[in-house]
Backbone as CSV, one residue per row, in Angstrom:
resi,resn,N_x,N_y,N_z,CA_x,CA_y,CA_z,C_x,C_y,C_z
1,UNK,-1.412,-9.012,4.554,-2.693,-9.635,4.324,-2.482,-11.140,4.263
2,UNK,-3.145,-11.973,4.573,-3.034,-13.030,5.278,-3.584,-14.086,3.834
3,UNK,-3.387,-15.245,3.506,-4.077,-16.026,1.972,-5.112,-16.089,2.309
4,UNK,-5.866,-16.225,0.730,-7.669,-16.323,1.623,-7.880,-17.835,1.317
5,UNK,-8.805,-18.096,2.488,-8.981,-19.648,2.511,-10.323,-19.775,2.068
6,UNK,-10.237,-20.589,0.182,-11.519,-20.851,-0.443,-13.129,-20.921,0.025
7,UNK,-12.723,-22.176,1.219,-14.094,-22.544,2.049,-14.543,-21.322,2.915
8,UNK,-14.205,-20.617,3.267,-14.238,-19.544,4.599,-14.334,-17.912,3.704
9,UNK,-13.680,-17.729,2.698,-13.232,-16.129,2.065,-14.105,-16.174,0.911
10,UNK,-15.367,-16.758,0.570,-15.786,-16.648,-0.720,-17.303,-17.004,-0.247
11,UNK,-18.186,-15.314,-0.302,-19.284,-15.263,-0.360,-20.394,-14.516,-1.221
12,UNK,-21.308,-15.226,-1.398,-22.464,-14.646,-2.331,-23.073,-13.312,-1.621
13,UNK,-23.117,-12.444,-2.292,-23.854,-11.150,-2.199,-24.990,-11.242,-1.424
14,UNK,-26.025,-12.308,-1.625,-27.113,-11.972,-0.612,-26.690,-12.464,0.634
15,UNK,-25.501,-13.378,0.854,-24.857,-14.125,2.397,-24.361,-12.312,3.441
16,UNK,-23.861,-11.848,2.087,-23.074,-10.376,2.720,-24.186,-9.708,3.172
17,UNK,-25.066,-9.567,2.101,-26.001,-8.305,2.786,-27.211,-9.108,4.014
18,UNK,-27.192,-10.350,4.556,-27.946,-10.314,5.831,-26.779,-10.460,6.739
19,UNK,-25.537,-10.510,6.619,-24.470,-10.828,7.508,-23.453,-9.627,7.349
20,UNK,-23.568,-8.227,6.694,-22.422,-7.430,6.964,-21.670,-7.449,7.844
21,UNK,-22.230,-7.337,9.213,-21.346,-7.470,10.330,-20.386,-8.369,10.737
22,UNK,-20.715,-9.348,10.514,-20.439,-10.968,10.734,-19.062,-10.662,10.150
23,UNK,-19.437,-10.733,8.818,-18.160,-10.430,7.681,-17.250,-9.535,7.828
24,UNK,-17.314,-8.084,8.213,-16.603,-7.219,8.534,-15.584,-7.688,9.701
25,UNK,-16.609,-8.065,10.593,-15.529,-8.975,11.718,-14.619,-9.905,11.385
26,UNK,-15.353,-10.781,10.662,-14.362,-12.020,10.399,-13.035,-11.389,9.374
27,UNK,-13.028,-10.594,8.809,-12.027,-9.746,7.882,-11.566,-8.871,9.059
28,UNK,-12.238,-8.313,10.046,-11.130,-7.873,10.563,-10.224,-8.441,11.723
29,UNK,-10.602,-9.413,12.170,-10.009,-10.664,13.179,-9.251,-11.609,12.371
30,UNK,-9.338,-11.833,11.028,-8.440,-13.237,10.228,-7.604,-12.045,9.038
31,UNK,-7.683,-10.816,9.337,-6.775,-9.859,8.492,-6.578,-10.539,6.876
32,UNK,-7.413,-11.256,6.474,-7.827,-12.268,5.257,-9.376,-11.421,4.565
33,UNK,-8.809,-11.329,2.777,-9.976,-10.387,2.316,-11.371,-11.258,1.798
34,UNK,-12.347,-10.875,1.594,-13.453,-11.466,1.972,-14.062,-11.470,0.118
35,UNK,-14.232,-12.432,-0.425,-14.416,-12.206,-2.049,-16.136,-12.497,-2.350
36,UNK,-16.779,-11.217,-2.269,-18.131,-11.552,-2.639,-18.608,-11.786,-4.108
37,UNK,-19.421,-12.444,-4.778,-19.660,-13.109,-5.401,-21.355,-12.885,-5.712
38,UNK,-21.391,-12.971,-7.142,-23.042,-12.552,-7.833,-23.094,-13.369,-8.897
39,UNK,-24.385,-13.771,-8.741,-24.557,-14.767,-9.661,-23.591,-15.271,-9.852
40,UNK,-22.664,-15.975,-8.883,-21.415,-17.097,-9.245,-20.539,-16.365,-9.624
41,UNK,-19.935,-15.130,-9.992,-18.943,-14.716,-10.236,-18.671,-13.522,-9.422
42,UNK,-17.071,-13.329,-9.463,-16.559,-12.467,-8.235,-16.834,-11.005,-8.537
43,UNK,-17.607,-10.246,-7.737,-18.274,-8.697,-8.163,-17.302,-7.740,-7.276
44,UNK,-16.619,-8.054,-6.036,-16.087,-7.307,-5.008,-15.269,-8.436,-4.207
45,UNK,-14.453,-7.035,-3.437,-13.746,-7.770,-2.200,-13.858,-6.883,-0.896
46,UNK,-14.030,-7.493,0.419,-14.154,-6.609,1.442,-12.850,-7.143,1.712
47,UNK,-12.355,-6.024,2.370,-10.628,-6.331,3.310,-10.610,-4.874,3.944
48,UNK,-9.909,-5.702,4.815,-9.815,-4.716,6.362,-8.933,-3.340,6.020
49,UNK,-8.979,-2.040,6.538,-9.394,-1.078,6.571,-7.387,-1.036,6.362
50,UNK,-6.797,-1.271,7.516,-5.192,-1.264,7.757,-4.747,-1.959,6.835
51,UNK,-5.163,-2.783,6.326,-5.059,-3.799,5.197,-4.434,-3.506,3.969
52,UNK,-5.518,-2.525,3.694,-5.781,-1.892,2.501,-4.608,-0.358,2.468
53,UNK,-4.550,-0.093,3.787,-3.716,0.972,3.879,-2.530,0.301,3.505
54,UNK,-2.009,-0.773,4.323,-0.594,-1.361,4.099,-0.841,-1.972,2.515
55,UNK,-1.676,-2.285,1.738,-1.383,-2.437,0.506,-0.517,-1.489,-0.168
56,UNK,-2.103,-0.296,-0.055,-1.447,1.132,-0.953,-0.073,1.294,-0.519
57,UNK,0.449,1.589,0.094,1.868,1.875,1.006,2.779,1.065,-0.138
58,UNK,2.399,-0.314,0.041,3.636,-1.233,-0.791,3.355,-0.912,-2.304
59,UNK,2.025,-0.371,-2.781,1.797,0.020,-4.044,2.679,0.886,-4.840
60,UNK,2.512,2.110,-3.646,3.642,3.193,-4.045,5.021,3.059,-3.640
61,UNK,5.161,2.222,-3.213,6.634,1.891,-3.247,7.372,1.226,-4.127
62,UNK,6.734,0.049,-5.008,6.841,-0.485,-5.739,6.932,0.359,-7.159
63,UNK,5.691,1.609,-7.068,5.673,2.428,-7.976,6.981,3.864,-8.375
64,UNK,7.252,3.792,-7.290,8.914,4.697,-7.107,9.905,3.321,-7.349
65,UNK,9.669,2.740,-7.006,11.308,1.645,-7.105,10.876,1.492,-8.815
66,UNK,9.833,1.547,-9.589,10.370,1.169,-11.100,10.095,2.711,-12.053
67,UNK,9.833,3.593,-11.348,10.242,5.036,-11.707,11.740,5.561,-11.791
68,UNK,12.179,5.054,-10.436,13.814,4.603,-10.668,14.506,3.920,-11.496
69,UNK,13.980,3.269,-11.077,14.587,1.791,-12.427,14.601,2.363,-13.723
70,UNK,13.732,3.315,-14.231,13.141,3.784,-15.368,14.232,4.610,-15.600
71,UNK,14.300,6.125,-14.420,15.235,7.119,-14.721,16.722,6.270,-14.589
72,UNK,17.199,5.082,-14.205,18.727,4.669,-14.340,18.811,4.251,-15.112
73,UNK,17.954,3.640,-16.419,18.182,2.686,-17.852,18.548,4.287,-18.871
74,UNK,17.201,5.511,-18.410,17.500,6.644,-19.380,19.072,7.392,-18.960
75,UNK,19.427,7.125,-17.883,20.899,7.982,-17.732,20.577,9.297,-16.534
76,UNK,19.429,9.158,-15.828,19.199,10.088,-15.172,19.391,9.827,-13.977
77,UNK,20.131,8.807,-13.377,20.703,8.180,-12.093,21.839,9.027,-11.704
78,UNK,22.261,9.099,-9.873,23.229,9.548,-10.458,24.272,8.462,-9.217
79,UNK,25.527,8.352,-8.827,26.082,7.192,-8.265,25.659,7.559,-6.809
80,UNK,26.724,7.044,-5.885,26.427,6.912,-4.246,27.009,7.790,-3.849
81,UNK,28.730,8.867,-3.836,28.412,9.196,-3.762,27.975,11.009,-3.975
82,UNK,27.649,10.972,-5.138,26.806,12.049,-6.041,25.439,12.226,-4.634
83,UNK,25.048,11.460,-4.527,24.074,11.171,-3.980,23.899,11.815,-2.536
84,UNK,25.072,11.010,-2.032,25.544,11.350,-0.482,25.987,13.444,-0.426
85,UNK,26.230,13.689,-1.053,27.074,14.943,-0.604,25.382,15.623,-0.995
86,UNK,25.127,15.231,-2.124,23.500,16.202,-2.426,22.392,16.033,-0.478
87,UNK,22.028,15.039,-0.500,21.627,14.948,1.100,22.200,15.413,2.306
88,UNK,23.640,15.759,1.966,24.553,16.333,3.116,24.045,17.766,3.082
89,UNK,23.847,17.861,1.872,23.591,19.661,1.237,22.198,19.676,1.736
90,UNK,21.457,19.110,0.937,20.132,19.217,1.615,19.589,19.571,3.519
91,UNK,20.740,18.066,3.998,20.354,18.558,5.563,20.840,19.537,6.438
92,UNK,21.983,20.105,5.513,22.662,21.738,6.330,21.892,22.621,5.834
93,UNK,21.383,22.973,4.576,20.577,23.676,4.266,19.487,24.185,5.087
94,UNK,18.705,23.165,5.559,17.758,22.818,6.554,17.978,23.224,7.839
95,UNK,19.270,22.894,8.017,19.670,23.338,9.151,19.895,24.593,10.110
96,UNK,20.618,25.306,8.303,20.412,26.577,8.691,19.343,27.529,8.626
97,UNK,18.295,26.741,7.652,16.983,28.123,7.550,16.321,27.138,8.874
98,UNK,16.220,26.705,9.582,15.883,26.182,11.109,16.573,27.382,12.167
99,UNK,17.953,27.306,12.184,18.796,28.081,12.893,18.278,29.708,12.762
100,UNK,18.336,30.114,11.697,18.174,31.557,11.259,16.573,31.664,11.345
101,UNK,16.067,31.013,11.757,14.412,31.052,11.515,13.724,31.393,9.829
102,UNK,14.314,30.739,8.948,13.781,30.781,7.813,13.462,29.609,6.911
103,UNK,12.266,29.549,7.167,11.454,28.009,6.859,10.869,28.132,5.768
C-alpha cells in the first residue's frame, strides 16, 4: 500500500457519496487508501480490494511470528534440527499414504 498523500487521500463523506466511482478508481489506480471524513473527523477508509488482501496476509503472519515468539520464551520451541527430521517424517509419511492410495 502506497503513503497517503494529505491533499489528494482525505475526503468528506458527502465528496464520497456524489463521487463513489471517481474514488474507487483513484484507490484503485494510486493503490493509496482513501480516508473519508464526517463532520471533520475520520469515520472510514476506502482501500483497494488486493490491498486489503495483502494487508490481512502480512496480519497473519505477523500474528504466527509472535505466537512463536510466545511458544520459544514458554520452552515449547524445539531446535533446527528437531525440526528438520519432524518435516522429513511428515513428507514420507505423505508420501506413502499418496503411494498406497491412502489420503
Amino acid at each position: 500500500m502506497q503513503r497517503l498523500k494529505i491533499d489528494q487521500d482525505i475526503k468528506s463523506l458527502s465528496d464520497v457519496r456524489t463521487g463513489i466511482a471517481g474514488f474507487i478508481k483513484q484507490v484503485r489506480d494510486t493503490k493509496r487508501p482513501l480516508i473519508i471524513t464526517q463532520h471533520g473527523r475520520c469515520v472510514a477508509v476506502l482501500i483497494d480490494a488486493h490491498e486489503y488482501e495483502v494487508m490481512q496476509e502480512k496480519l497473519e503472519l505477523l500474528t504466527d511470528v509472535q505466537i512463536s515468539l510466545n511458544q520459544i520464551e514458554n520452552g515449547q520451541g524445539m531446535d533446527h534440527e528437531e525440526a528438520k527430521e519432524e518435516i522429513l517424517r511428515r513428507i514420507k509419511n505423505k508420501y506413502y499414504l499418496v503411494a498406497t492410495g491412502y489420503q
